[in-house]
ZABARO-366907 format. One record per residue (C-alpha): residue number from 1; residue in one letter; x, y, z. Coordinates in nm, 3 decimals. Layout:
<site NUM, "a", <X, Y, Z>>;
...
end
This chain:
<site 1, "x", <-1.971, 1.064, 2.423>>;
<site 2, "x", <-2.151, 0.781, 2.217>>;
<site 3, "x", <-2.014, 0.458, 2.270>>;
<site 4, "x", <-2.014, 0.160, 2.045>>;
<site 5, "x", <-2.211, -0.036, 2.260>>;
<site 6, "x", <-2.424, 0.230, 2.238>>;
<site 7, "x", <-2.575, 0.208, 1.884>>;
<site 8, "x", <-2.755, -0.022, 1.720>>;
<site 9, "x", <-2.522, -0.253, 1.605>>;
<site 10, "x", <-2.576, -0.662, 1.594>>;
<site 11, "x", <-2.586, -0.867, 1.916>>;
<site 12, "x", <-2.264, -1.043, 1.789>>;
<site 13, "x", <-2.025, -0.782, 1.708>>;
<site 14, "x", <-2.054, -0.623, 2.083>>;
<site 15, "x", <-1.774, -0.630, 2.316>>;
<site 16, "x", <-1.536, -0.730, 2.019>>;
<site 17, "x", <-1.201, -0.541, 1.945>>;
<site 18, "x", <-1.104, -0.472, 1.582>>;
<site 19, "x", <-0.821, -0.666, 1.429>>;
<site 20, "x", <-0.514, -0.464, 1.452>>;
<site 21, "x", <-0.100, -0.498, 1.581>>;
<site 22, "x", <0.035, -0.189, 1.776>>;
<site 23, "x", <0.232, 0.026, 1.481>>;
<site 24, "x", <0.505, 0.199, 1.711>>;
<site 25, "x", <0.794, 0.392, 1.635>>;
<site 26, "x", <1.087, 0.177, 1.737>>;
<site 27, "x", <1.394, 0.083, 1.531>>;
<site 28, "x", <1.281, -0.265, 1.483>>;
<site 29, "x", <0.941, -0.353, 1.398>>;
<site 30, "x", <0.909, -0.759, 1.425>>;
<site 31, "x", <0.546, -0.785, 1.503>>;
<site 32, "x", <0.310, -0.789, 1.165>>;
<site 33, "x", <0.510, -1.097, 0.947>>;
<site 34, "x", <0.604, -0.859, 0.629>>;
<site 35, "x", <0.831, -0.919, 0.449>>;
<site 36, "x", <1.140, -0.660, 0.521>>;
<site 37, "x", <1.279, -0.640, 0.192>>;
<site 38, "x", <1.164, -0.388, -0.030>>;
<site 39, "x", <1.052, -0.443, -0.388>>;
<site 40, "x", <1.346, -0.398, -0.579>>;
<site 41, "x", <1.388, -0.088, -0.793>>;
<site 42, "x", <1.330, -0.294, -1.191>>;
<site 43, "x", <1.012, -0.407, -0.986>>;
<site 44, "x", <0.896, -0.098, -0.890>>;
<site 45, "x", <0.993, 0.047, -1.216>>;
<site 46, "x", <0.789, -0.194, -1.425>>;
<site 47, "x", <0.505, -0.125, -1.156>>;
<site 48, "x", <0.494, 0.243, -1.284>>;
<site 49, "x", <0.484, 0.086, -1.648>>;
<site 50, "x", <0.195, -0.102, -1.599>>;
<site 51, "x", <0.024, 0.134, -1.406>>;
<site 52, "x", <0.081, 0.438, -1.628>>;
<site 53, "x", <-0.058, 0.183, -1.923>>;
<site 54, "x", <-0.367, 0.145, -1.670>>;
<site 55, "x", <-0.377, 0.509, -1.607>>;
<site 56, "x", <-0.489, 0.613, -1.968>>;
<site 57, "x", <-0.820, 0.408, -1.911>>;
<site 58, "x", <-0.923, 0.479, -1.569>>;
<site 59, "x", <-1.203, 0.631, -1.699>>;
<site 60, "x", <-1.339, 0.320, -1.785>>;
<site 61, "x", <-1.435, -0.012, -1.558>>;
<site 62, "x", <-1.151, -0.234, -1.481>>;
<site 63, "x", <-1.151, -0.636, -1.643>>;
<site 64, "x", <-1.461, -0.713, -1.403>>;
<site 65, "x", <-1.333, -1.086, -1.419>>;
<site 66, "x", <-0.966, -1.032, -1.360>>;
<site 67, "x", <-0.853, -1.279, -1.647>>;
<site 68, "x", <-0.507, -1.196, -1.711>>;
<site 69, "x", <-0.424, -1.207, -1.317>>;
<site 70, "x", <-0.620, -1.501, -1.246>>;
<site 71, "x", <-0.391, -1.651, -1.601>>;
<site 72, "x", <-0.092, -1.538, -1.431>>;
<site 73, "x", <-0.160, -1.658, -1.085>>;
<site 74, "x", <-0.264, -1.982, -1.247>>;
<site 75, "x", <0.063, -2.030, -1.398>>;
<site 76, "x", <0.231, -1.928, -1.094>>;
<site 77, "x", <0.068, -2.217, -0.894>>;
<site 78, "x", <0.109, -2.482, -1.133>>;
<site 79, "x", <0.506, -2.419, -1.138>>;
<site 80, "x", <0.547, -2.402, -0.748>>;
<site 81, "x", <0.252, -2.589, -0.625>>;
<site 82, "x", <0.279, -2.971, -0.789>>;
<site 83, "x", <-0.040, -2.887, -0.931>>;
<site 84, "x", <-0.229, -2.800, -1.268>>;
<site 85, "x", <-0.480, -2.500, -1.247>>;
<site 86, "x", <-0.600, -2.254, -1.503>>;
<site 87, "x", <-0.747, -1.948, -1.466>>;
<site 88, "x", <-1.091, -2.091, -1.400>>;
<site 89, "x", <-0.963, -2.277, -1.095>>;
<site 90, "x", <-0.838, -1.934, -0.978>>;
<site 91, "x", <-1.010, -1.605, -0.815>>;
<site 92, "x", <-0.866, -1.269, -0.655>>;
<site 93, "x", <-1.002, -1.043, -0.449>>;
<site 94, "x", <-0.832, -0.755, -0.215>>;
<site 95, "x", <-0.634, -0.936, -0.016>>;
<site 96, "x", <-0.712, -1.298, 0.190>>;
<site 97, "x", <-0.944, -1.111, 0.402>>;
<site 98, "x", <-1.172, -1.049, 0.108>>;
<site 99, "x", <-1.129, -1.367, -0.023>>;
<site 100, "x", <-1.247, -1.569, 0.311>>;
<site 101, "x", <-1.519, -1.299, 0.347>>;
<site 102, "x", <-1.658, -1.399, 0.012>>;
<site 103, "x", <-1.628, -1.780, 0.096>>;
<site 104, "x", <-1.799, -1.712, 0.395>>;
<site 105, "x", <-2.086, -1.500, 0.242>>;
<site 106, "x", <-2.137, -1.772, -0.009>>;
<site 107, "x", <-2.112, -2.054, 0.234>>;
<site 108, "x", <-2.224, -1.943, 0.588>>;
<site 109, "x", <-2.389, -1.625, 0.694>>;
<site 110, "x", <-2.681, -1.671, 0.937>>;
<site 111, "x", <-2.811, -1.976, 1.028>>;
<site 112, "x", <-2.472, -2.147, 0.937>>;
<site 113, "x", <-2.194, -2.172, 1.150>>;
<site 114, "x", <-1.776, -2.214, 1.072>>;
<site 115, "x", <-1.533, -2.404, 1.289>>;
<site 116, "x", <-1.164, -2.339, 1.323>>;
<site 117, "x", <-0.878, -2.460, 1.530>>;
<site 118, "x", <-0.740, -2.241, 1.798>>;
<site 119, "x", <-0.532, -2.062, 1.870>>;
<site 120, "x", <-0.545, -1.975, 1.492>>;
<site 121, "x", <-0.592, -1.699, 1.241>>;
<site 122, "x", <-0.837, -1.446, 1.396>>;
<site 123, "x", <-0.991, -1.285, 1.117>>;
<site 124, "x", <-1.114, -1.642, 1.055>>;
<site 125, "x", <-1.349, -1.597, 1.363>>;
<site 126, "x", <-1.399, -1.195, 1.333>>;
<site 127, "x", <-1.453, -1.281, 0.957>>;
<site 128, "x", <-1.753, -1.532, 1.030>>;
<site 129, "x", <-1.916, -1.342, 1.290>>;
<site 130, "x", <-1.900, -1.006, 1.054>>;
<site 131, "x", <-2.100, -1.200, 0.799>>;
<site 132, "x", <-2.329, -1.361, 1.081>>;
<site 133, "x", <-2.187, -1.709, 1.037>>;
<site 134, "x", <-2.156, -1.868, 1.381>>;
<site 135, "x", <-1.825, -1.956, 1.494>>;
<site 136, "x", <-1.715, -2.304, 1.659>>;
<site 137, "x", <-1.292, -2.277, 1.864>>;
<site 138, "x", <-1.189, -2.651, 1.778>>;
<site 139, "x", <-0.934, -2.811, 1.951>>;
<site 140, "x", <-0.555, -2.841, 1.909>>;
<site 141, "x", <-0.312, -3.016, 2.072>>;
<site 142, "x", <-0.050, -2.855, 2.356>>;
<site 143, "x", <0.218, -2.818, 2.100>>;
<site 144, "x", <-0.027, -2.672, 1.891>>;
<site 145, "x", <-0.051, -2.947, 1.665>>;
<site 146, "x", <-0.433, -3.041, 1.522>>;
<site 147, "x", <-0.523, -3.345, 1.706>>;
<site 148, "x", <-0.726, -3.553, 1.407>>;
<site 149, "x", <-0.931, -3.751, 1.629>>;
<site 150, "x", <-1.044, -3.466, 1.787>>;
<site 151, "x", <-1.083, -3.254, 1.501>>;
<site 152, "x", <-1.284, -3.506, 1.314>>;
<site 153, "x", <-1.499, -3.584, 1.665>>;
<site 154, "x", <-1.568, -3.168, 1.657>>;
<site 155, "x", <-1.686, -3.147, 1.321>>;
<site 156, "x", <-1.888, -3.430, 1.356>>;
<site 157, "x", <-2.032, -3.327, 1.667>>;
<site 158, "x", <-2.124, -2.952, 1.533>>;
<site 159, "x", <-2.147, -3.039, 1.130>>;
<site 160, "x", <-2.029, -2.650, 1.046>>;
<site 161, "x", <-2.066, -2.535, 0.676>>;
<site 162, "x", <-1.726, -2.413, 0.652>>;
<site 163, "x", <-1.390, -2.583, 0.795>>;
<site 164, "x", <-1.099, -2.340, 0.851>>;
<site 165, "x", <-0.724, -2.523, 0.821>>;
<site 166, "x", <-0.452, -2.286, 0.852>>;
<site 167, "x", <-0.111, -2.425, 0.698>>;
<site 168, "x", <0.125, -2.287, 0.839>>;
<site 169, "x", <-0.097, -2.175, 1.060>>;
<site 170, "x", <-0.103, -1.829, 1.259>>;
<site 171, "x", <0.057, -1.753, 1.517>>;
<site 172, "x", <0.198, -2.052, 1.598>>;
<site 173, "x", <0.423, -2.175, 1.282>>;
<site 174, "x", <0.324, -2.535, 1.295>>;
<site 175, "x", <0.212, -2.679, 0.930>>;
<site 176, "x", <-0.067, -2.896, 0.903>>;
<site 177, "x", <0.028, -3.276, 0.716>>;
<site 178, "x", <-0.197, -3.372, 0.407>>;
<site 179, "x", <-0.307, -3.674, 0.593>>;
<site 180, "x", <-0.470, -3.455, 0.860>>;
<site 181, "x", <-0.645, -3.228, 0.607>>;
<site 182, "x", <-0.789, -3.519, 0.380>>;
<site 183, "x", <-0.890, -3.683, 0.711>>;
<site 184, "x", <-1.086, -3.353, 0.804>>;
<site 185, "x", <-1.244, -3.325, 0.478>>;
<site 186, "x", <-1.373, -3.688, 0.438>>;
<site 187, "x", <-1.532, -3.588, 0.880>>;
<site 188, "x", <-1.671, -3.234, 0.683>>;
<site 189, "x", <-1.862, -3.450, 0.371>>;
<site 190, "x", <-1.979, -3.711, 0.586>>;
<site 191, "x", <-2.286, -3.538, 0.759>>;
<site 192, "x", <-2.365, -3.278, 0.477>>;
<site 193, "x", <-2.161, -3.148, 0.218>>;
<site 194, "x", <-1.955, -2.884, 0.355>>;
<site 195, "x", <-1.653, -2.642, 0.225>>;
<site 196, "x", <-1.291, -2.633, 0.394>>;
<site 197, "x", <-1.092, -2.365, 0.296>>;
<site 198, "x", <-0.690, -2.450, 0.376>>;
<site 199, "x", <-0.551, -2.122, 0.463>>;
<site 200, "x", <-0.204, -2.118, 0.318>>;
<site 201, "x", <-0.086, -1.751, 0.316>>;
<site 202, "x", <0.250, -1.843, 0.474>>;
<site 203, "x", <0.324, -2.173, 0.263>>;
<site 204, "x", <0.580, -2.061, 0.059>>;
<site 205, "x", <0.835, -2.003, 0.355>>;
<site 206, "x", <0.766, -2.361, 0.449>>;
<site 207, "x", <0.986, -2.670, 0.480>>;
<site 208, "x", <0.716, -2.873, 0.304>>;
<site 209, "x", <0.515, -2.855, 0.021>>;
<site 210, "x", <0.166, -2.698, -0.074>>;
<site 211, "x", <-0.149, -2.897, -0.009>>;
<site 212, "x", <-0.282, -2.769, -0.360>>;
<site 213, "x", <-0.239, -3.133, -0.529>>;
<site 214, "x", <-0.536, -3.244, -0.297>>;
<site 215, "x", <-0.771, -3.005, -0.492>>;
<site 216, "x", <-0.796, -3.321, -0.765>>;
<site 217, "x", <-1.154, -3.431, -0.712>>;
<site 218, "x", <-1.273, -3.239, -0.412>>;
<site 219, "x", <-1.469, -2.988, -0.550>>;
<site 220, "x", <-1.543, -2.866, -0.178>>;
<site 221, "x", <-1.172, -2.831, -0.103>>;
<site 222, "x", <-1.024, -2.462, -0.143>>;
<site 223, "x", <-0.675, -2.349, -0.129>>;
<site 224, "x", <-0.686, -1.983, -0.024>>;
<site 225, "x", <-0.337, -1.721, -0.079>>;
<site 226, "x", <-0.194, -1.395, -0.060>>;
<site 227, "x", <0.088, -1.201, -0.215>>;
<site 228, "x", <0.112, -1.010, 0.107>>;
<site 229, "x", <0.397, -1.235, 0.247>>;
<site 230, "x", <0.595, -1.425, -0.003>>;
<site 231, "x", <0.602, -1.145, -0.262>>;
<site 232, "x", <0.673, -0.886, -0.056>>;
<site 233, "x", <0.367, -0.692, -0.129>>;
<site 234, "x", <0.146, -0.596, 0.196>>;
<site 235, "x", <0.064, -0.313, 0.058>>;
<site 236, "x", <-0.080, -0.433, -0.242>>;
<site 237, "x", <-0.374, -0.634, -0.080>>;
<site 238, "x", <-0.394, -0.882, -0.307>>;
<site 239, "x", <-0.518, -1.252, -0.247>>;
<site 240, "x", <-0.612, -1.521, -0.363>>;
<site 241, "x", <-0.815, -1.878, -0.427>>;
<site 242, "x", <-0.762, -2.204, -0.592>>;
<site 243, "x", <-1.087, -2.448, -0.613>>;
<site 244, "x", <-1.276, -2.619, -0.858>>;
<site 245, "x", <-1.422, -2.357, -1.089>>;
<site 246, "x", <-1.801, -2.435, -0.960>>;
<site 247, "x", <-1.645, -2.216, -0.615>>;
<site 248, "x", <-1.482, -1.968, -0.820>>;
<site 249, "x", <-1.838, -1.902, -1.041>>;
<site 250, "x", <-2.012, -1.923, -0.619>>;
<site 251, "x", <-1.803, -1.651, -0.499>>;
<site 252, "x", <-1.872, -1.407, -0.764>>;
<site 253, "x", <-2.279, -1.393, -0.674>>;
<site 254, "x", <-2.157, -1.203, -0.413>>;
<site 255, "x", <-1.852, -0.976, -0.507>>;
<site 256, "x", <-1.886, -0.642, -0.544>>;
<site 257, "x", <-1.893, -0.501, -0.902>>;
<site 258, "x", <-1.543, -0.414, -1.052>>;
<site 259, "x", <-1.417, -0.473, -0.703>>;
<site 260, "x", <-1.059, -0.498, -0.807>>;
<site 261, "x", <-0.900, -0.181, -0.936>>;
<site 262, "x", <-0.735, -0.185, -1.288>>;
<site 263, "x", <-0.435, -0.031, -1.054>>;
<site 264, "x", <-0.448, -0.306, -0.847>>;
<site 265, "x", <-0.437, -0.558, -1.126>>;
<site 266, "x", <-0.151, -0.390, -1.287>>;
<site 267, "x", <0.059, -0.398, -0.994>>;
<site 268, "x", <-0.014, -0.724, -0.996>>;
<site 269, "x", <0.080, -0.865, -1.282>>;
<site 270, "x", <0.429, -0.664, -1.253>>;
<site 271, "x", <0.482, -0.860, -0.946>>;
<site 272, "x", <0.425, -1.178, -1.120>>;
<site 273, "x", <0.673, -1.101, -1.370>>;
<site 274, "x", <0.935, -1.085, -1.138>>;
<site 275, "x", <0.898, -1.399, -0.940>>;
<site 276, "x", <1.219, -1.589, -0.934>>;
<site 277, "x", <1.340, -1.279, -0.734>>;
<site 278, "x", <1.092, -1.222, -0.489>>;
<site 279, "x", <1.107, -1.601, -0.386>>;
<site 280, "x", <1.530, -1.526, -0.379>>;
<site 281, "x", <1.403, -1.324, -0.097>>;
<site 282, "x", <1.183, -1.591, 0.069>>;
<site 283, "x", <1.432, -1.829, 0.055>>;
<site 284, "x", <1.659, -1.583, 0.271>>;
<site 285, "x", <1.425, -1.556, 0.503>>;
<site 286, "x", <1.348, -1.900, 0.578>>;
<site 287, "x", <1.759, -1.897, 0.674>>;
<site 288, "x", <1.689, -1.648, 0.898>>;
<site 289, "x", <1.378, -1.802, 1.074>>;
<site 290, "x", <1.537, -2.116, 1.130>>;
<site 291, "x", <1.866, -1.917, 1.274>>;
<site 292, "x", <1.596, -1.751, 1.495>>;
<site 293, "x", <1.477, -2.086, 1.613>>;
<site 294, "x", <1.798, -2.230, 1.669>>;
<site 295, "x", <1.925, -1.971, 1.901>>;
<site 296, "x", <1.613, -1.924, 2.094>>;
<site 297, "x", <1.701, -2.273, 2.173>>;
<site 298, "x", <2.043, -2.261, 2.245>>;
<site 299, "x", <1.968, -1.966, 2.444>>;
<site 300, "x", <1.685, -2.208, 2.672>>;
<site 301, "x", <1.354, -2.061, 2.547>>;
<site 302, "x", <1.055, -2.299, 2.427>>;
<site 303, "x", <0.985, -2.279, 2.075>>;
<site 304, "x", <0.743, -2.340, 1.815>>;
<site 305, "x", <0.847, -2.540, 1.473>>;
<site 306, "x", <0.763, -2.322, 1.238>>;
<site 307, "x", <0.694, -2.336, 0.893>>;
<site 308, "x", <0.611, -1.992, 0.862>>;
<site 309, "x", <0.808, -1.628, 0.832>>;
<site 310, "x", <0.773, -1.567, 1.194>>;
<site 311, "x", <0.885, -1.820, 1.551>>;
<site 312, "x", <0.612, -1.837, 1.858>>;
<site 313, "x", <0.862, -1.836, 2.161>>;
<site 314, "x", <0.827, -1.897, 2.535>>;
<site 315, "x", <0.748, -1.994, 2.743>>;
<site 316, "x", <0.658, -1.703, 3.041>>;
<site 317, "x", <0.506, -1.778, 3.343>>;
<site 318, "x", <0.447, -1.488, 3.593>>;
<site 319, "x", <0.224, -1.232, 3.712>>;
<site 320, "x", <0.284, -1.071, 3.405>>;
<site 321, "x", <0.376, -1.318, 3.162>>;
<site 322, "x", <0.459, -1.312, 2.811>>;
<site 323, "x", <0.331, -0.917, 2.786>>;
<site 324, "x", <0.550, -0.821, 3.103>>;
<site 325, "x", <0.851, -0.983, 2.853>>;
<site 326, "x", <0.680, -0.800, 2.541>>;
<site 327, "x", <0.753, -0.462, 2.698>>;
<site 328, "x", <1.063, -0.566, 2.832>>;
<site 329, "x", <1.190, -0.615, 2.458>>;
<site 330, "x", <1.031, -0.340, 2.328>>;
<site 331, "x", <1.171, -0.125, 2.576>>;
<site 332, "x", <1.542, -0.218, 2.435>>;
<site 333, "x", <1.397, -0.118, 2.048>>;
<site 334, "x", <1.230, -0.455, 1.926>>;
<site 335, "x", <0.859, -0.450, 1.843>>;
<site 336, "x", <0.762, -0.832, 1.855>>;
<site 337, "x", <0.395, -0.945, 1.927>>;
<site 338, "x", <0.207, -1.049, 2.190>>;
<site 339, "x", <-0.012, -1.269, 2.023>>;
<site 340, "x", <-0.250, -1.367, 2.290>>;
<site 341, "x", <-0.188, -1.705, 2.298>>;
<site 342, "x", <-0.076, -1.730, 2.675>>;
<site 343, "x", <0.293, -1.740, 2.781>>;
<site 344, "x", <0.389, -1.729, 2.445>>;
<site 345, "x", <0.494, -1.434, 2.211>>;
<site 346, "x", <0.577, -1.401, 1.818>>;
<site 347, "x", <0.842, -1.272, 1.635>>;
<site 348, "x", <0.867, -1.218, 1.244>>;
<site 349, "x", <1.225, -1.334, 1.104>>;
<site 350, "x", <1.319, -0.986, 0.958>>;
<site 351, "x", <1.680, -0.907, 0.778>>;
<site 352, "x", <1.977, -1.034, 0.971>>;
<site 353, "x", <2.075, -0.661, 1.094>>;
<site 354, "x", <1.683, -0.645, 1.235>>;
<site 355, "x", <1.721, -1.058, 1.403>>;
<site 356, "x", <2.042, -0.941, 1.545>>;
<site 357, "x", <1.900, -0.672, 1.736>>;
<site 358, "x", <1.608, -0.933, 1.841>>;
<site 359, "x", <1.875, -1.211, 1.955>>;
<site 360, "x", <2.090, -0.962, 2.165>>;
<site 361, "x", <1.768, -0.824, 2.352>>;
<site 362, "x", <1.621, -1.167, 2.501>>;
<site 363, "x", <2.003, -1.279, 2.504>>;
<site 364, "x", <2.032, -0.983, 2.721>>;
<site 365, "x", <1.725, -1.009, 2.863>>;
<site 366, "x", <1.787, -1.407, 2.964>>;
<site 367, "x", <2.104, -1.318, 3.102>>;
<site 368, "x", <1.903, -1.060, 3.370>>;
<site 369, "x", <1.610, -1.323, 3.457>>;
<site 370, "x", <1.879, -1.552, 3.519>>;
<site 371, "x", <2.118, -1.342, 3.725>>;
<site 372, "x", <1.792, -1.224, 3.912>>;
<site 373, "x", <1.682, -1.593, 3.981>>;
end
């Protein structure tokens, strides 16, 4: 049986795993940071408007430019994100992923190199070394905090092309102050001009505000999004950017012709329309997280301030660690995540009926490691 490892593929991309979560069948799945409400039903109703009104063209190319999103998504920033952009500040792409693969295709690839700050977003690295950008782990501090000394040292050190800052970042919660990231983009122009790309996919569920005001005159300063979290929409794969419009006209030398669907558009839009009740949602999740970190507290565990839709708990020392306690909670019908970062695992703050179930199994499960102490 052909392996892998067997064929031709690039030097870089052997021995790596694929980015993925386990998908099992268990009541409660806490373990991918969706959002566990459903679209609701005049949503999805106006979906199947707009998509019917896309269906009677699909014989034709989709808007190549996406200008009515990008409008829309404009207008969406500038009312939550204490920030005027238009539409050519603004580009979308299938999902984050795509978007930070386009960044990086534009402003690595080979004999460039990206640094990011670890533990962190993973696709950030996979990402790079995909389009044969070289990837530099920079350091953070033990409560996952980014140390700005040592940040700035690391760039300064290794001069990478491309700065990843993840606020909130994943999978630890912990946001990212706008003194930090204008210190870290001042270290990244210093050397050589060089882009940093603030990952905020998760900013909406957090206690702060959006970095997107530091855009104003820092043309090498991007804002990247998603509607995968906030709206509600994983399925949807839809993300997006927010930069001066010289990135936005970069990225599109190498996008792929027509590359988002006029389905994909639609849906979109629909989505957009009915914002005030998708972020009704967010803001009862972000009740929900915080109960989550306040009785993982009460309860003893370490935990992670989070700024995010999911909590980083701990800690687990052991032989087996944080997966032994993984299994241990999935075995009583709770899928969380072992994240990799070790002793530590993550949890996404689902509805209350789904963090119920969560809090009674390591409540129960606290109550056994301390009985068996």
């Amino acid at each position: 049986m052909t392996r892998i490892d067997d064929l031709p593929i690039r030097e870089e991309l052997r021995g790596k795993s694929p980015y993925g979560a386990p998908q099992l069948d268990v009541p409660v799945r806490l373990n991918t940071n969706e959002n566990p409400y459903p679209l609701p039903e005049p949503l999805v109703e106006r979906i199947a408007e707009r998509v019917r009104e896309a269906a009677r063209e699909l014989n034709r190319y989709p808007d190549r430019d996406a200008v009515e999103l990008r409008t829309e998504l404009a207008r969406y920033l500038t009312r939550t994100g204490g920030h005027e952009v238009t539409a050519a500040n603004v580009w979308a792409a299938n999902g984050s992923n795509e978007v930070i693969q386009q960044l990086l295709q534009t402003f690595g690839g080979p004999g460039r190199t990206a640094i990011g700050f670890e533990p962190s977003y993973s696709m950030h690295s996979l990402i790079s070394r995909g389009t044969g950008t070289g990837w530099i782990s920079g350091p953070r501090n033990d409560d996952f905090t980014v140390n700005t000394e040592q940040a700035e040292k690391a760039i300064a050190e290794n001069q990478p092309d491309v700065v990843f800052i993840t606020s909130p970042n994943n999978p630890t919660g912990t946001a990212v102050p706008a003194e930090t990231v204008l210190a870290l983009y001042e270290a990244a122009q210093a050397a050589k001009p060089s882009l940093v790309v603030v990952d905020e996919a998760y900013v909406e569920f957090s206690h702060g505000t959006s970095l997107l005001p530091l855009l104003e005159g820092r043309p090498n300063l991007v804002v990247s999004r998603t509607m995968s979290k906030a709206f509600g929409a994983a399925g949807l794969r839809l993300g997006y950017l927010a930069a001066d419009p010289a990135v936005v006209d970069a990225v599109q030398l190498v996008r792929l012709p027509y590359h988002l669907s006029a389905v994909t558009q639609a849906t979109a839009l629909a989505a957009l329309e009915h914002t005030d009740t998708l972020l009704a949602y967010v803001d009862q999740l972000k009740q929900e997280r915080d109960r989550i970190v306040r009785e993982l507290w009460e309860m003893g565990y370490e935990v992670t301030a989070s700024d995010a839709n999911f909590v980083q708990f701990g800690r687990f020392e052991g032989e087996g660690g944080a997966h032994d306690v993984w299994q241990q909670i999935l075995d009583r019908g709770v899928l969380v995540r072992d994240n990799g970062v070790p002793g530590w695992l993550r949890v996404t703050a689902g509805t209350p009926e789904e963090n119920d179930a969560f809090l009674d199994a390591v409540r129960e499960l606290k109550k056994e490691q301390e009985q068996s102490a």
